[in-house]
C-alpha positions as CSV (number, residue, x, y, z in Angstrom):
1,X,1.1,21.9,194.6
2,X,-0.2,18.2,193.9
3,X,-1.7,17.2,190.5
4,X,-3.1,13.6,192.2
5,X,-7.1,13.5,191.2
6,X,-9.5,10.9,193.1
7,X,-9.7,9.5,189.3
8,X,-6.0,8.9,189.1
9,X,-5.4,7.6,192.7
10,X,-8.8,5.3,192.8
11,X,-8.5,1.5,192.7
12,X,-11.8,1.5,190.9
13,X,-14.3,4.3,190.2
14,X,-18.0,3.4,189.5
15,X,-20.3,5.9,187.9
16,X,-23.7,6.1,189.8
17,X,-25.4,8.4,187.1
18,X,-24.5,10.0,184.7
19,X,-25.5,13.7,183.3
20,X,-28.9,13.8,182.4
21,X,-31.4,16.2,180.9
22,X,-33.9,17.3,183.4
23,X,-37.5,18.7,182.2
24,X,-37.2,21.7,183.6
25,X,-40.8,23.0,184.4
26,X,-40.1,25.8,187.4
27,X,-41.3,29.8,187.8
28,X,-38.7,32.0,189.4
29,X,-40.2,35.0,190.3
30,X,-38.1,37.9,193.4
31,X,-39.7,41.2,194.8
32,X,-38.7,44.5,193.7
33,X,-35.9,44.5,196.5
34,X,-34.3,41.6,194.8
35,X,-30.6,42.4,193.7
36,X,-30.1,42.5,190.1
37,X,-27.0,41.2,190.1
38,X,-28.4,37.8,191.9
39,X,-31.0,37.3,189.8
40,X,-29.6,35.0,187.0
41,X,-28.0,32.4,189.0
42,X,-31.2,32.0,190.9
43,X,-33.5,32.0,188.0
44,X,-31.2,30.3,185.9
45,X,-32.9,26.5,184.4
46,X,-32.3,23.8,186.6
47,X,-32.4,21.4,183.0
48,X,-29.3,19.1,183.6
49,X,-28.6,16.4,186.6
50,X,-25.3,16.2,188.2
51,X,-23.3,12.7,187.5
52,X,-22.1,11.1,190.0
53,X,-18.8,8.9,191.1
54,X,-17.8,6.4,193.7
55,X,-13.6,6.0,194.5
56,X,-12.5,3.5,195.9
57,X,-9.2,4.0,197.3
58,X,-6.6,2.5,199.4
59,X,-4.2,3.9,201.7
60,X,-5.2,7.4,201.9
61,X,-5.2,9.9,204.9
62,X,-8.7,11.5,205.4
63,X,-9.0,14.7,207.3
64,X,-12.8,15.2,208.8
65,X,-12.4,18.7,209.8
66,X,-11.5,20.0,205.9
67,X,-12.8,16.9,203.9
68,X,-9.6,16.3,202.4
69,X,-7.6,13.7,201.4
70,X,-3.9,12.3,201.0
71,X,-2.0,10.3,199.4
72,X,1.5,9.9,200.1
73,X,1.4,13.0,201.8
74,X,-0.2,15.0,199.4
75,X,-3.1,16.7,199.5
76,X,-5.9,15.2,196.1
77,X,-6.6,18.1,194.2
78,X,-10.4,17.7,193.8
79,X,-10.4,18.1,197.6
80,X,-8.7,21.2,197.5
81,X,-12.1,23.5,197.7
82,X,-11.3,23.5,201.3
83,X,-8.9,26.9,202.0
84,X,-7.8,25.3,205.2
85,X,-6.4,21.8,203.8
86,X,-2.9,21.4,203.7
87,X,-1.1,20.9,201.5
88,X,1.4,18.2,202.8
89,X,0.9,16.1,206.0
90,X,4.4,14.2,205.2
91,X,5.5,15.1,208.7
92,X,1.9,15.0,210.6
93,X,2.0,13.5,214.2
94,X,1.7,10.5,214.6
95,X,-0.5,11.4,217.9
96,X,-3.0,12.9,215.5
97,X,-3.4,9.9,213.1
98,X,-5.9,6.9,213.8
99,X,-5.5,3.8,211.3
100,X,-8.5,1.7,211.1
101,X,-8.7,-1.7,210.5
102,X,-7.1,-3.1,207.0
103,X,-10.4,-5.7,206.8
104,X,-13.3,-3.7,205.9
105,X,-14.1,-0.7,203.6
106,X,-14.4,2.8,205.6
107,X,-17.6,4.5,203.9
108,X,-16.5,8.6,204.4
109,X,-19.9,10.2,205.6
110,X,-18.1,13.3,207.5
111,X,-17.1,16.6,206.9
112,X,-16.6,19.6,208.4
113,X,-19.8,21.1,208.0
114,X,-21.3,18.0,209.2
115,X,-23.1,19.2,212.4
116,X,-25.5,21.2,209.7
117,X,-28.9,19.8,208.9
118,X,-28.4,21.1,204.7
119,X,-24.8,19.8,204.6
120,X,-25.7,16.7,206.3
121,X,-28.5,15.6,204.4
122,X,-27.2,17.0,201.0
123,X,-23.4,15.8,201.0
124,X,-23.3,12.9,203.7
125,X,-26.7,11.2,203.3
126,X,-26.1,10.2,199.7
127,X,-22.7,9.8,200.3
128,X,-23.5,6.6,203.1
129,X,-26.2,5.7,201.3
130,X,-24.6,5.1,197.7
131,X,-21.6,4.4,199.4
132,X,-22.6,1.2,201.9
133,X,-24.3,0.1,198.6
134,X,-21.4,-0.1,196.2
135,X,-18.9,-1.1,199.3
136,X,-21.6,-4.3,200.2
137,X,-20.5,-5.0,196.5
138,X,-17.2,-5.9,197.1
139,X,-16.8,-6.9,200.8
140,X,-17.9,-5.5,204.7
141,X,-17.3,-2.3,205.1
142,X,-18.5,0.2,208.3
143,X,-18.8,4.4,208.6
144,X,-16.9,7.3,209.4
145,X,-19.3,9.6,210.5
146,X,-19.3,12.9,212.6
147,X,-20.4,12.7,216.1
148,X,-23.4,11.9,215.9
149,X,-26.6,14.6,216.5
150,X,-30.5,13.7,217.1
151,X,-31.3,14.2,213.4
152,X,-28.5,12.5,211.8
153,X,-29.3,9.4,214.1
154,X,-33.1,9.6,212.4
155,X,-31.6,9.6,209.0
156,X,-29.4,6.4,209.8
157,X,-32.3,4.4,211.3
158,X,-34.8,5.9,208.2
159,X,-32.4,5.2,205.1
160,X,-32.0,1.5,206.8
161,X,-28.3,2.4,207.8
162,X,-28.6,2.1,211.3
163,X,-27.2,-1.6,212.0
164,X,-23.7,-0.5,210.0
165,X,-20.8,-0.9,212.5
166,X,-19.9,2.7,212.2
167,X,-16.9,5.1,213.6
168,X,-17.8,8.5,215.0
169,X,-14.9,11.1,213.7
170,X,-13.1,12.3,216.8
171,X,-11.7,15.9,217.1
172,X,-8.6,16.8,215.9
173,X,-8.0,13.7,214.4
174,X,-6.9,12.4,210.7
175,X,-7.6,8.8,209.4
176,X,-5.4,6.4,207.7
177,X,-7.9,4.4,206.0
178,X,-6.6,1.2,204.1
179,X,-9.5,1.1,202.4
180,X,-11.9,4.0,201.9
181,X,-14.8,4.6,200.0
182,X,-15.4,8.5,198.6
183,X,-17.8,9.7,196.8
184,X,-18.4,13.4,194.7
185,X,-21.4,13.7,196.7
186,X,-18.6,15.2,199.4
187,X,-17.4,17.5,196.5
188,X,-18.0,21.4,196.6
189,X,-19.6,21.3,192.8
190,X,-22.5,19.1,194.7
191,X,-23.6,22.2,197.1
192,X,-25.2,24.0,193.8
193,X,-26.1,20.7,191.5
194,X,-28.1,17.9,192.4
195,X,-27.8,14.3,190.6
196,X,-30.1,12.0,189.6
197,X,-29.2,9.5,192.1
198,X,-29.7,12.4,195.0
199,X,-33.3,13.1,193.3
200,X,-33.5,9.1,193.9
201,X,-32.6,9.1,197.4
202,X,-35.1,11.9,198.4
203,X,-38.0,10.3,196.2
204,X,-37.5,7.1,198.3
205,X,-38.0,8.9,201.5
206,X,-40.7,10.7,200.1
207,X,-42.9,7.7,199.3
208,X,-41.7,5.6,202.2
209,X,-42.4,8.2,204.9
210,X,-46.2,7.2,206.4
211,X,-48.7,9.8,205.6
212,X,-50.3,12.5,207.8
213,X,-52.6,15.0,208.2
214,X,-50.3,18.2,207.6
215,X,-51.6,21.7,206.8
216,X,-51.4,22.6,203.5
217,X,-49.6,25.7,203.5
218,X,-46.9,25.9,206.2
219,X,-44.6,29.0,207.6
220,X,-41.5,27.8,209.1
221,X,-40.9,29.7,212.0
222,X,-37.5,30.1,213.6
223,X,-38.0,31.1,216.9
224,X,-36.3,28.0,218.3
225,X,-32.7,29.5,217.0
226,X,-30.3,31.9,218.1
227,X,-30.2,33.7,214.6
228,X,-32.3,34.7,211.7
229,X,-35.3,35.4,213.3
230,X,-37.8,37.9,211.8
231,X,-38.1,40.5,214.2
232,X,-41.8,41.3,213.2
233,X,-43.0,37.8,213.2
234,X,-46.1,38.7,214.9
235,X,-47.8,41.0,212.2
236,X,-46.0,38.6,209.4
237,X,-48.1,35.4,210.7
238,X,-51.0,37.6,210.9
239,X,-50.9,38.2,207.4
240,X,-50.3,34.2,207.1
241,X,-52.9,33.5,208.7
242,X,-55.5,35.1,206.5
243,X,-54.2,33.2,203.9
244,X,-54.3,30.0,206.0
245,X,-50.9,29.1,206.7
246,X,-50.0,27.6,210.3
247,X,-47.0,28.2,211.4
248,X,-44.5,24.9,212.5
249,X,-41.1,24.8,214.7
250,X,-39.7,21.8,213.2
251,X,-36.8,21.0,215.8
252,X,-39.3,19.2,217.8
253,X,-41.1,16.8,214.5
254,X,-40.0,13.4,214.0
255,X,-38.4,13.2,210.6
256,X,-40.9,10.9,209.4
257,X,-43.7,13.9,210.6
258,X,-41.3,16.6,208.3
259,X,-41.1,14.4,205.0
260,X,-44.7,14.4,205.5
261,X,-45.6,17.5,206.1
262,X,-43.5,19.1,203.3
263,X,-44.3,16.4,200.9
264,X,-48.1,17.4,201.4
265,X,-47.5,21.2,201.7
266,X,-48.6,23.3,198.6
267,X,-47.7,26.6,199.9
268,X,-44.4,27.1,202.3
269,X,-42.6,30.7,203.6
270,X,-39.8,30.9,205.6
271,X,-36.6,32.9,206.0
272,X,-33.6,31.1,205.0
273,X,-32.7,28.3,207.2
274,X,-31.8,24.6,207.1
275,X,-35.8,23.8,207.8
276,X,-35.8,24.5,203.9
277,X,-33.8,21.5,203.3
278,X,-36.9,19.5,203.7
279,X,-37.9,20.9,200.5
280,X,-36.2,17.4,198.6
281,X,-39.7,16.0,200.1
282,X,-41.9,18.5,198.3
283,X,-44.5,17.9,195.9
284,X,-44.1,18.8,192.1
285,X,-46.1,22.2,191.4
286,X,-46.1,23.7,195.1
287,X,-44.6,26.9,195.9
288,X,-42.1,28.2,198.0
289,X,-40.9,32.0,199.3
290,X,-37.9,32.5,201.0
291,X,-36.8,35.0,202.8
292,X,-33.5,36.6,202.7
293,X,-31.8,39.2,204.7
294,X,-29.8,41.9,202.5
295,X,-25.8,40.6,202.6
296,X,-26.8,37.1,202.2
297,X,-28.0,35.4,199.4
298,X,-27.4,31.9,199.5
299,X,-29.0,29.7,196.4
300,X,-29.0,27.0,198.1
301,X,-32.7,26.2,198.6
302,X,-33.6,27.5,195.6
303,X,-31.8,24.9,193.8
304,X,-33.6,22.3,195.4
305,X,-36.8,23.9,194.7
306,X,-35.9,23.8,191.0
307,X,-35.1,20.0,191.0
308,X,-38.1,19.3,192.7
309,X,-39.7,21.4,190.6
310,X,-41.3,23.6,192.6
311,X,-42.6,27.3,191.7
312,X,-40.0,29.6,193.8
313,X,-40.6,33.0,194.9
314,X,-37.8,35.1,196.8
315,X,-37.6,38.7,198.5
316,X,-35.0,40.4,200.4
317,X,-35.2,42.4,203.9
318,X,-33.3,45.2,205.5
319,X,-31.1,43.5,208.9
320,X,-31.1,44.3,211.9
321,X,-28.0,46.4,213.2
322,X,-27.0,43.9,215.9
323,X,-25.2,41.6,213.3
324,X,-24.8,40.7,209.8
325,X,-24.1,38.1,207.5
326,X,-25.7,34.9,208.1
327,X,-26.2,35.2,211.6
328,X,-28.2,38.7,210.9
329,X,-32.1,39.1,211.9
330,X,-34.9,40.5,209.6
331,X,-37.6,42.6,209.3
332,X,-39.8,41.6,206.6
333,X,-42.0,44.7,204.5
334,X,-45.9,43.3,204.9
335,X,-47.1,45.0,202.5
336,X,-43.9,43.7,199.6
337,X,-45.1,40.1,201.3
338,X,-49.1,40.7,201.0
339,X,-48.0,41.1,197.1
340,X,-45.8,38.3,196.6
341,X,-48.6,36.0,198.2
342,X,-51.2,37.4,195.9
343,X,-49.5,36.7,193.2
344,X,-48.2,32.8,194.9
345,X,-51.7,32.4,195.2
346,X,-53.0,33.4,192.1
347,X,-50.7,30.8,190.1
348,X,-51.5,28.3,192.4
349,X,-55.2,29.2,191.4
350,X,-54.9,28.8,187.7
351,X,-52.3,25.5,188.2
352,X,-53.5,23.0,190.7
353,X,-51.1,20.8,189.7
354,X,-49.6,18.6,192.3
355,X,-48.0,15.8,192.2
356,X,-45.0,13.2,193.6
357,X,-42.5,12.6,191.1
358,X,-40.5,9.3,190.6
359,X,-40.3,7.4,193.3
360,X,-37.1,5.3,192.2
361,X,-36.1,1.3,193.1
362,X,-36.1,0.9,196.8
363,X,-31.8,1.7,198.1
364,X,-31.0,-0.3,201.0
């Protein structure tokens, strides 16, 4: 097994941030059905950033579909969170290896879980951004980035990285990158901790995004999927309704229409989806409940609600027999949810605190 690091193998390695106490300032609060067993990572104090780290490396093999990397054949051990990386591609075939150009820096903004709005925006995102920035430092660089969807497109043009010459990962394929730029924000320890310079990036779009007239308290519906759906969505937005939320589909928003609309929101409910990842826009002092189905607890959003410091609220329903896991549907108890919204609403009563935190210097 190799004992190569990115540390040990990089040419030079710049430090973005560095840890940093965070004031933490966030209520946790599940329903009764909550496991037990769950409840101390997600109510644990989000009170430290995550720091940070640019490579940059030369001559290395990158793999898209695991995220890893070689060197000399061997697989870098911090990339090794990935089951499915080899270990050795001494003897991969040649067919299956693209070399890019020796002249410019290759930024690494794809992964295998790329296609996905919360891994995009959370591990690529920063990675491009923060990465173009510290590769204009030392020469011209362009990005390897997955095939590109509707919303990633929006989040090139937004974060100014649109005019990049770019590379679109192809299937199947490994990269033999000359010069590559890698950052942790591609790292598995960056799924469950966010850094400062993450909190920058989504601060920026927060206060750059123009503003609109957004209801205040939102339910994200997801009707427009194939999975997750709450099967008694009906009487559930009736009970919404009395408390005035309106409910939003937000495949067909503009991103510049969803930074808005969640950094306005002061009140948002939705079952656990990658709508929630809109939550790095929110406001400091709004609430959020998610909704879970039994069998799968991701923490996910509720990390980013701490780091935004929102008030975070959480309940768990029975799913539906026609599949499980992540892809199961719900059926959420109205009378468990008419509880958790009194109470929601009761804080939110007695706060009325809301506020955009630090905006940060502008990126690009």
């Amino acid at each position: 097994m190799s004992d190569l690091s990115l540390a040990a193998i990089a040419e030079t390695v710049i430090e973005i941030d560095a840890r940093e106490r965070f004031p933490y300032s966030t209520q946790v609060r599940f329903s009764q059905r909550f496991p037990e067993a769950e409840r101390a990572f997600f109510s644990a104090p989000f009170d430290w950033t995550w720091p940070t780290r640019v490579y940059c490396l030369r001559d290395v093999v990158y793999d898209p579909a695991t995220g890893a990397i070689y060197k000399d054949g061997l697989l870098v051990a911090d990339c090794r969170n990935n089951p499915d990386a080899l270990q050795s591609i001494e003897h991969c075939s040649p067919d299956t290896l693209i070399t890019m150009p020796s002249d410019r820096w290759v930024v690494i903004g794809a992964h295998r879980h790329s296609g996905l709005y919360y891994h995009f925006v959370i591990s690529d995102l920063p990675a491009l951004v923060w990465g173009s920035i510290e590769a204009k430092r030392i020469g011209d660089f362009q990005l390897l980035l997955p095939a590109l969807r509707p919303f990633q497109r929006s989040y090139l043009d937004f974060y100014g990285l649109a005019p990049a010459p770019r590379v679109e990962a192809a299937e199947g394929k490994l990269y033999h990158l000359p010069q590559a730029v890698f950052s942790d924000f591609h790292l598995g320890s960056n799924l469950f901790q966010i850094s400062t310079a993450t909190r920058r990036l989504f601060a920026y779009g927060r206060h750059r995004a123009p503003d609109a007239a957004t209801p205040p308290r939102l339910y994200i519906s997801r009707r427009d999927t194939s999975h997750r759906h709450v099967r008694n969505e009906t009487l559930l937005y009736e009970l919404l309704q009395k408390y005035g939320y309106v409910a939003v589909e937000l495949a067909g928003l503009s991103l510049e229409t969803q930074i808005a609309m969640f950094r306005n929101a002061q009140s948002v409910v939705a079952p656990h989806g990658g709508g929630l990842t809109n939550l790095v826009y929110a406001t400091r002092g709004a609430q959020v409940l998610e909704l879970f189905t039994e069998g799968w607890l991701n923490p996910c959003y509720n990390v980013i609600a701490k780091s935004v410091q929102m008030d975070y609220w959480a309940d768990v329903s029975p799913a539906t027999p026609e599949a499980g896991g992540l892809q199961a549907h719900m059926i959420v108890d109205i009378d468990r949810c008419t509880e958790l919204l009194e109470e929601m609403h009761a804080r939110q009563r007695s706060q009325e605190r809301f506020e955009l935190i630090e905006s940060g210097p502008p990126l690009i």
